[in-house]
C-alpha positions, 0 to 999 in steps of 0.5 A: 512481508512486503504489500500489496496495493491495487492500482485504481481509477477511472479509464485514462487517468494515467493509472498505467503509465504510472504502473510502468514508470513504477515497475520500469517495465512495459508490460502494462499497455498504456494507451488513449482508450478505455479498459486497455489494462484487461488483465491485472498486471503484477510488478514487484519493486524494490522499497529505496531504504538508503540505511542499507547501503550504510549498513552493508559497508559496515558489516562488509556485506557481499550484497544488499537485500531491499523488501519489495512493495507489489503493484497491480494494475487493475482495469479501469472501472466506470460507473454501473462498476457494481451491476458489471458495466464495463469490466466491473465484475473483473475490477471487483474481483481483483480489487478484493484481494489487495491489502490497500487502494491506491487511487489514481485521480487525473488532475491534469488537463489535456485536450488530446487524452479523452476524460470518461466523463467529459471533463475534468473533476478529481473529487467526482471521479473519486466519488464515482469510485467509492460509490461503485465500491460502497454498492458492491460491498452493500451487494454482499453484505445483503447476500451474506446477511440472507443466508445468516439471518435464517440460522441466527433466527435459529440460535446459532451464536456465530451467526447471531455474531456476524449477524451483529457486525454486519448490521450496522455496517449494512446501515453505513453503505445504505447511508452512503458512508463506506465501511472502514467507518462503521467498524464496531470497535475491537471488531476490525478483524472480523470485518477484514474477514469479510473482504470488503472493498471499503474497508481498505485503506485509500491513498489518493495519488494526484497524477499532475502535469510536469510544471505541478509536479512539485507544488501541485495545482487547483486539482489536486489541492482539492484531493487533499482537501477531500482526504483531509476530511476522509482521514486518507492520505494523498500524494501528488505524482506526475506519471510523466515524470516517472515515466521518464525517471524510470528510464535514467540511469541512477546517476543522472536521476538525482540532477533531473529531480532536483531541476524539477524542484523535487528531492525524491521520486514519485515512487519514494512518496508513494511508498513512504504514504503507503507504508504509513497508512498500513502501518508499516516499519522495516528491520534489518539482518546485517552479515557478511554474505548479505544486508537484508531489509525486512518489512512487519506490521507496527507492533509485531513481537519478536516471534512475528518478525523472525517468521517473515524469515522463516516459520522455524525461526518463529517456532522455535524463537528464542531471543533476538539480538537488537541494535537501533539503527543509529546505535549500530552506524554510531559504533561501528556494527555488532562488536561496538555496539556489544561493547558499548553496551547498546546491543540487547537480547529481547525476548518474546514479548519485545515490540520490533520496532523501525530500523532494529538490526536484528540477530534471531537465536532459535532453536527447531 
């Protein structure tokens, strides 16, 4: 599996510039005026994992196979998002389908690109944000909860639970404290069924002018002050940058980054941020037609992560051959690693973990 993570923020803060430099494409408009981006735009990307190069010349593979992160570029939202002002009905309606919330924040200066607001001020943008999304989710809540209360009222257990959940939740966004912070404990997946937007993970990207791209600026020390304090993570990005990279050859990208001060790419700090915060980890598949990353939830069982190949491999799972990723470079691939004793057979109660080269034995 790969994820999905919507990109958000207010109108002309940069969220489709760096949708485009992202996906290397054109195909999200990026221009001086609000609600440019009216329909979600959609890109797939490959995830940069240099372990694959090292394990493809091992195993002599014809080609290399990356996972692949899925950006959509959603229209900017304004305030009175959650009463329909703007395209608020249309932002909410996508945003609710996404895994994780990747908030763009301007944190640049610039006389010629017209602020929504009138100024520039990340952390009261962010709020903007949040609070239309806290108002949309109280809207649904309230909803839900008159239409439960009649049957709970009445003796129906499955209300009377969803009942018990949705109360102290409700009281959360009242009080102006978003939902992934009033979730009941062990209640987390009964939360995520009713799609709420505050229950989603946040990564705040600080989009900064070129000359902060590699320290930062007063702006953006202040997102990650407020994501400190949140338990969010943040990463600072110049969209122009990666705009720019976006249209190199690989080649030349490594020199330009390092004349900046950076080491890596704007896109490699989004997605290592994003797959910290869904708690994400690839595996790999290793042969001689092809090298493969896989990506899974931390904490998946061998079952788990043999479906995200194919359901048969998960029905009929029988073991899977394991290898670390140091073990299977140190030794020279699968013989060295069988002969070195380091190659495992893992049944179904085995926890995948990072960098396992693995071999499925199933049977349908």
């Amino acid at each position: 599996m790969g994820f999905n993570c919507g990109i958000v923020g207010l109108p002309n803060v940069g969220k489709s510039t760096l949708f485009n430099a992202l996906t290397a494409t054109a195909s999200a408009q990026a221009a001086n005026y609000p609600f440019c981006t009216i329909e979600p735009n959609v890109g797939r990307v490959a995830v940069p994992d240099p372990r694959l190069g090292v394990l493809a010349k091992i195993g002599k593979s014809q080609k290399i196979i990356p996972t692949s992160l899925e950006f959509v570029d959603i229209a900017g939202l304004v305030r009175g998002a959650s009463k329909g002002e703007g395209l608020g009905n249309q932002f909410l309606a996508n945003i609710r389908e996404v895994d994780a919330i990747v908030h763009v924040l301007r944190c640049f200066e610039d006389g010629d690109i017209t602020h929504v607001e009138g100024n520039v001020d990340p952390v009261r943008d962010a709020e903007t944000v949040e609070t239309e999304l806290m108002l949309a989710d109280l809207d649904s809540l309230e909803k839900r909860a008159i239409s439960l209360g009649k049957k709970a009222r009445g003796g129906d257990k499955e209300a009377q639970a969803q009942m018990a959940l949705i109360e102290p939740l409700t009281a959360a966004l009242t009080a102006g404290i978003p939902a992934r912070k009033a979730i009941p404990k062990g209640e987390e997946e009964a939360a995520a069924r009713l799609q709420l937007m505050t229950t989603k993970p946040v990564l705040y990207v600080c989009n900064v002018e070129e000359a902060s791209a590699a320290t930062g600026n007063a702006h953006s020390a202040r997102v990650f002050e407020m994501a400190k304090k949140e338990g969010a993570r943040a990463v600072i990005v110049s969209a122009a940058i990666e705009a720019e990279i976006s249209q190199m050859a690989d080649a030349d990208r490594a020199e330009f980054l390092e004349s900046l001060g950076l080491s890596d790419s704007g896109l490699d700090r989004i997605i290592r941020a994003g797959y910290e915060l869904l708690g994400l980890v690839t595996y790999f598949t290793v042969g001689p037609k092809e090298t493969r990353a896989w990506t899974i939830t931390r904490g998946t069982k061998g079952p788990g992560a043999a479906g995200v190949i194919h359901g048969d491999f998960e029905r009929g799972f029988i073991a899977a051959e394991t290898t670390a990723y140091d073990d299977y470079v140190a030794l020279g691939g699968e013989q060295g690693a069988k002969e070195a004793g380091k190659m495992r057979v893992e049944g179904k109660e085995y926890v995948v973990k990072d960098g396992d080269v693995l071999l499925f034995r199933f049977n349908v």
